[in-house]
N, C-alpha and C positions, 0 to 999 in steps of 0.2 A: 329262776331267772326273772327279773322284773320287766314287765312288757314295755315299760318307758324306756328302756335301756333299748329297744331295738327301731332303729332306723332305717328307712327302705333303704334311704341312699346308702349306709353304711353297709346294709346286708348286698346291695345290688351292686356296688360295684367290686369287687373280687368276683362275682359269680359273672356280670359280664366283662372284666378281662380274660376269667377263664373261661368263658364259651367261647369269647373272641380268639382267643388263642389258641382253644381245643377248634375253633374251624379253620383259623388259617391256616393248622398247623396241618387239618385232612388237606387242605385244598394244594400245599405244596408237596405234601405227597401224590395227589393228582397231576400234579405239574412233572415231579420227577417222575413218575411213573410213564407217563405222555413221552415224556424224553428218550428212555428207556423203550417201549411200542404200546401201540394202542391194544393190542389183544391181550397186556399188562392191566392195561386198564379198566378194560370191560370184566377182565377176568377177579380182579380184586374187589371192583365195583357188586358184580355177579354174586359173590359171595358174601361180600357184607350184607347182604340184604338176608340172609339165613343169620349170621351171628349177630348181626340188630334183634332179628326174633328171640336170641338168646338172652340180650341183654335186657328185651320186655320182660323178659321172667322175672329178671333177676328185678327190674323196678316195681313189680309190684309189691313185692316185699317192701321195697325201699321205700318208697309211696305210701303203702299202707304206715309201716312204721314211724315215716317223719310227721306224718298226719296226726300221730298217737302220741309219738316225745312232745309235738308240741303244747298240744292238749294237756296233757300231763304238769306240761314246764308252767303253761298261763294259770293252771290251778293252782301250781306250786309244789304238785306231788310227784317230788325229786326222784323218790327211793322208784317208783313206779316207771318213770323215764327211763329210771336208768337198767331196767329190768328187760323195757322192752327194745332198750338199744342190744341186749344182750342175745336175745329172743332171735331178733330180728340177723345177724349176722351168721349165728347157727342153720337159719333156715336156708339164705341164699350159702353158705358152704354146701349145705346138703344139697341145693337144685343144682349148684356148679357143677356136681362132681357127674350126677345123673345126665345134662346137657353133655358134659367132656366127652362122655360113652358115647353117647348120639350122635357125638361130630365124628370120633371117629370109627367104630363102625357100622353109621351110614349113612357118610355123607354121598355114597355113589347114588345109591335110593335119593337124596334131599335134591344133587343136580337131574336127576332125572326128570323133574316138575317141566326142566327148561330142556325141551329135545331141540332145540333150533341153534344151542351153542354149538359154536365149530373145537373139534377136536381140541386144539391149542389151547383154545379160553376154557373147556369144560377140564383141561388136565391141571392147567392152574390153577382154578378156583379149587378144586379137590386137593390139592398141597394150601392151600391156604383155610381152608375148615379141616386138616386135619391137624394142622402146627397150631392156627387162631384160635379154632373152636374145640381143639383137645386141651387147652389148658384154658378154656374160659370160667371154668371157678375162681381162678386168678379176678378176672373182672367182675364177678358175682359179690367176692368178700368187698371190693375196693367202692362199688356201689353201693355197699349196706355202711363200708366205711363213710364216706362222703357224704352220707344222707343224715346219718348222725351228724355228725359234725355241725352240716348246715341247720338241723332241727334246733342244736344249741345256741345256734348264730355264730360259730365259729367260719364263718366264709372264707374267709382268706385263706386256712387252713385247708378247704377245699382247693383253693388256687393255687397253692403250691405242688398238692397231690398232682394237680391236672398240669401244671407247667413242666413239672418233672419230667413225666412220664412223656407230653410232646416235642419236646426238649431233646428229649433221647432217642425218641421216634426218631423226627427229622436228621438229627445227626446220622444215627443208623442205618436208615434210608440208602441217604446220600454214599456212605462206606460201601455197602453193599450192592448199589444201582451201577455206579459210577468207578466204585476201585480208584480212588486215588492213589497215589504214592504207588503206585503197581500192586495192589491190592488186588486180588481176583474178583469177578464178578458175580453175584450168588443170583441176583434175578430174583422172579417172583417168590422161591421157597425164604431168600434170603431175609423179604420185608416182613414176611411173617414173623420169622426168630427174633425180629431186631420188635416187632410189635408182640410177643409174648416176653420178654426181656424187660422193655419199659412198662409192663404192665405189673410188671413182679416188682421193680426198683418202685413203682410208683405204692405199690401197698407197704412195702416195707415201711417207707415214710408216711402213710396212712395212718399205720398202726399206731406207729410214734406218738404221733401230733394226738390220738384218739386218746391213748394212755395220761398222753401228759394232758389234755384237759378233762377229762371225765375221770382216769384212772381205768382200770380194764373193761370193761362190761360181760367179758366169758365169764369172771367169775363168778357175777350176782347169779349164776344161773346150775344148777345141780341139775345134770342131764337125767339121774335117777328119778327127778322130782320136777320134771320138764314144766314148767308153768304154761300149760296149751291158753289158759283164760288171754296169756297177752299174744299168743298166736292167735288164736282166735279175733283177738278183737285188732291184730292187721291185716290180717285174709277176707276181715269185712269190709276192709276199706279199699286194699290192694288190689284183692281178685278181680271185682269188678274195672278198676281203673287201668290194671293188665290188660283187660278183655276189650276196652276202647283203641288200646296202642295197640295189640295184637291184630285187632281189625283193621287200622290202618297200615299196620305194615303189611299185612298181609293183602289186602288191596292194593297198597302200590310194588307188590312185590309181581301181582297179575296183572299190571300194567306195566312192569319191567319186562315181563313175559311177552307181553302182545308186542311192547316195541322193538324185544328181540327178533321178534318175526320179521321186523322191517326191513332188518339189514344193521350193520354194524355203524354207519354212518348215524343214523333215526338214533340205534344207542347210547353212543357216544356224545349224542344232541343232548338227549336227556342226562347225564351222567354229568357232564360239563355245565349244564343248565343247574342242575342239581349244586352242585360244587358252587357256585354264586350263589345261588337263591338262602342259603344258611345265612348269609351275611345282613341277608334283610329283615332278618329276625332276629339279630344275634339279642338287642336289648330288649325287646320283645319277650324273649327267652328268662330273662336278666328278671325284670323288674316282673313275670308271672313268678319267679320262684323264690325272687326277695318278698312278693306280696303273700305267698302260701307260707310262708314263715309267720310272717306276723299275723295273718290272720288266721293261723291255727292257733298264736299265743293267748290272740284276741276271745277266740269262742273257748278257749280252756277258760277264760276270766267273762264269760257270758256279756260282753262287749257290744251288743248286736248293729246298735245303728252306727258306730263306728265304723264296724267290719262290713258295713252296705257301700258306706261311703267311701272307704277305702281301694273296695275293687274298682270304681268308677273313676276316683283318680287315678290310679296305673293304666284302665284301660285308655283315656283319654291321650296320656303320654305314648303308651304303645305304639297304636293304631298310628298316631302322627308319626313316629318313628320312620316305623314299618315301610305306611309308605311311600315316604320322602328318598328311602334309602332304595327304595324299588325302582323310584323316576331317576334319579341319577344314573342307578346301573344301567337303565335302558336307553338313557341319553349315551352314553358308552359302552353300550354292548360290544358295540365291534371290534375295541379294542380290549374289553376285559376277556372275549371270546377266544382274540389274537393269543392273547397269556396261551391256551392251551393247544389249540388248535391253528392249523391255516386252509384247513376245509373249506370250498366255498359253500358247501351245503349246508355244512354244521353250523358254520355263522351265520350264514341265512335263517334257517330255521330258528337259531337259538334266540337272534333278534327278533323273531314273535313269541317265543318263550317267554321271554325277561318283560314284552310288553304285557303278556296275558299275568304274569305276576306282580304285577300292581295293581291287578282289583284282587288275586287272591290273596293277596297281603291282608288289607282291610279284614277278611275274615278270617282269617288263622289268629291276628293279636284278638279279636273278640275268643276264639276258641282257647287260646293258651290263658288270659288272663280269666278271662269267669270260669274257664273249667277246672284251672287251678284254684280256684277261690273256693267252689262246689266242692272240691277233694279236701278242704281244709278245714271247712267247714262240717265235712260228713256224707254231705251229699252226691253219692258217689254212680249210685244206678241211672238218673234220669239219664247224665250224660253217655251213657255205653247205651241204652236203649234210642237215642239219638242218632248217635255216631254211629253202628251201625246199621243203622237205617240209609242214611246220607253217603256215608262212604261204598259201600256198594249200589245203592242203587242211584246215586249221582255219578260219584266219582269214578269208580268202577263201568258200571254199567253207560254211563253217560260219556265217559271216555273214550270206553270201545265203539262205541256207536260212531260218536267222532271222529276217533282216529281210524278206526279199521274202516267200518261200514263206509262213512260219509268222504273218505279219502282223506280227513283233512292230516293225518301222522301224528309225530309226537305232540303237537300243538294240539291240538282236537285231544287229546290225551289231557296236559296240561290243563285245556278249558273245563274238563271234565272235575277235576279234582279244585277247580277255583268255584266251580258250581257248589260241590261238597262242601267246602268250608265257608260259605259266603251264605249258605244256605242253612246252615249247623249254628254260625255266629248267630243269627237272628232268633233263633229257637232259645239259647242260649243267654242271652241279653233279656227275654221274658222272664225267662225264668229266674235267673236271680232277682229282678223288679219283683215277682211275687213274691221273696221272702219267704216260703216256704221251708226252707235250710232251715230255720232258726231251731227247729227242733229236731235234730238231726246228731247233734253231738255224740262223741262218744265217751267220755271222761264223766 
């Protein structure tokens, strides 16, 4: 593929209508679910937070590998690309299938972490990782799908995979919460089926769109004669960058934990808080993973002062994004809070929420845009020896201090992890000024 042929804007907008649309599409599922009762809520919330750790697995694969296709594509070494597109969808089928196990016999062991759920929410989220998280191979292949695709610059092809599939969500939902037409009412096991369902229609037209622009990629690959050289050289890239996302889900997964101790009001702050706060990223999100396209094009074609300058302008757009869209929500929190809730606690609280994320904005677009530049570049370790530094002993540890010790609740939580990424950004921001990456490639 010719590197002139790719355009941030052309790459970046399909990936943020479809972020945009893959979060609206959670945040009205939190809407209906809210409708529906809050121990739906926490209970689904609860649980995602285990098959998000699922689907780190499944991205580092995907990460490693789009890292590699695009490398490949800026050299121009097609047949290579398309080898490790093939490489690369075997591997997350094979983690799929081993995670499936895990959800379902033992997810009792996984809710175990959290002893402070009440019965109700602990018996939901265990239907929900054993329907979500027994067929999460389904999302494993659909994420090695999507990550090709976008490594090609096919985006929009991504947008449709991702429209499908919340499209059918929502619809589903709604049949199953609510019973129209005297339809029976299925509740929590219901939104599970109706979310492993869209996740299957959505691969099916994954496939499609895969075949029809590249043609298959299983076949470049003879499993008797497994090419480990291009596994290898995404496990170099992946492993590590898993190990940064794993550490932060996993740290905020032990601040979900401490907040459950607070009481269901404290979690349901956070949860609802959480539910807005994607939005403030959404192009943030957008323009880090149209800029990790081209500038893996870029270093396959050994481009360098280009690809310096390049991260600098997405970061610049970002950041203003970010936190333009931060001051708004919090000029209206109280009424985007209303959207969920009529708590007066939860709104209280969440309107210092929404204010503490408008400085953690500023560092998150420094984190998503250089650390995806880092990963496209090659440079894959400095950031995980970073980030986990920062995210436990700011976020983490700076959190609980705040929120447990010093009384201040899920706010003192929130400060906690704007300390981490605000603190990560600037480490960050160094480090690509030294240009160090340049000799980091893998192709």
């Amino acid at each position: 593929m010719d590197n002139k042929k790719l355009s941030l804007l052309a790459l970046t907008w399909p990936i943020f209508v479809e972020m945009l649309l893959f979060m609206l599409m959670g945040n009205v599922d939190v809407f209906m679910l809210s409708q529906y009762s809050d121990d739906a809520v926490v209970a689904v919330g609860v649980a995602n937070q285990f098959v998000m750790m699922a689907i780190t697995i499944f991205g580092f694969v995907s990460v490693g590998s789009a890292v590699i296709i695009a490398q490949y594509l800026g050299a121009e070494k097609y047949n290579e690309a398309k080898r490790v597109s093939g490489v690369s969808l075997y591997c997350n089928f094979a983690f799929g299938l081993v995670l499936s196990l895990v959800f379902v016999f033992g997810r009792g062991a996984i809710l175990g972490i959290m002893p402070d759920l009440y019965d109700d929410v602990r018996d939901h989220a265990s239907i929900v990782l054993l329907l979500v998280g027994g067929f999460i191979f389904l999302q494993g292949l659909l994420t090695g799908v999507n990550a090709i695709l976008r490594s090609y610059g096919h985006t929009r092809d991504t947008l449709v995979t991702t429209a499908s599939m919340n499209i059918l969500n929502i619809i589903g939902n709604f049949i199953v919460l609510f019973g129209p037409f005297g339809l029976p009412v299925f509740g929590v096991p219901g939104v599970a089926v109706v979310t492993v369902i869209s996740r299957a229609v959505a691969l099916g037209i994954g496939f499609y769109l895969l075949h029809k622009r590249i043609s298959n990629p299983f076949k470049e690959i003879e499993l008797l004669a497994f090419p480990f050289k291009y596994a290898k050289q995404i496990f170099k890239i992946g492993v590590p960058a898993a190990g940064e996302n794993l550490s932060y889900i996993g740290y905020q997964t032990f601040l979900t934990t401490v907040v459950a101790g607070m009481g269901s009001a404290a979690l349901a702050t956070r949860i609802y808080g959480r539910a807005l706060n994607v939005f403030m990223f959404v192009l943030t999100i957008s323009l880090a993973q149209g800029g990790q396209i081209i500038i893996g094009h870029l270093m396959g074609a050994k481009q360098y002062d280009e690809i310096y300058k390049k991260c600098f302008k997405i970061l610049r757009v970002a950041t203003f994004s970010s936190v333009l869209v931060a001051i708004v929500f919090f000029i209206f929190s109280e009424t985007l809070l209303g959207i969920f809730t009529d708590d007066p606690y939860v709104i209280y609280a969440g309107r210092q929420v929404l204010f503490v994320f408008i400085f953690l904005e500023i560092g998150r677009a420094f984190n998503m845009v250089i650390i995806g530049s880092l990963r496209a570049v090659g440079d894959v370790k400095f950031p995980v020896y970073v980030g986990v530094c920062t995210m436990w002993g700011l976020g983490a540890l700076g959190g609980f201090l705040l929120g447990s010790v010093f009384g201040m609740g899920v706010v003192g939580i929130v400060i906690g992890t704007a300390l981490d990424e605000c603190v990560r950004g600037v480490i960050m921001f160094f480090r690509w000024k030294s240009r160090v990456w340049q000799e980091k490639g893998v192709t």
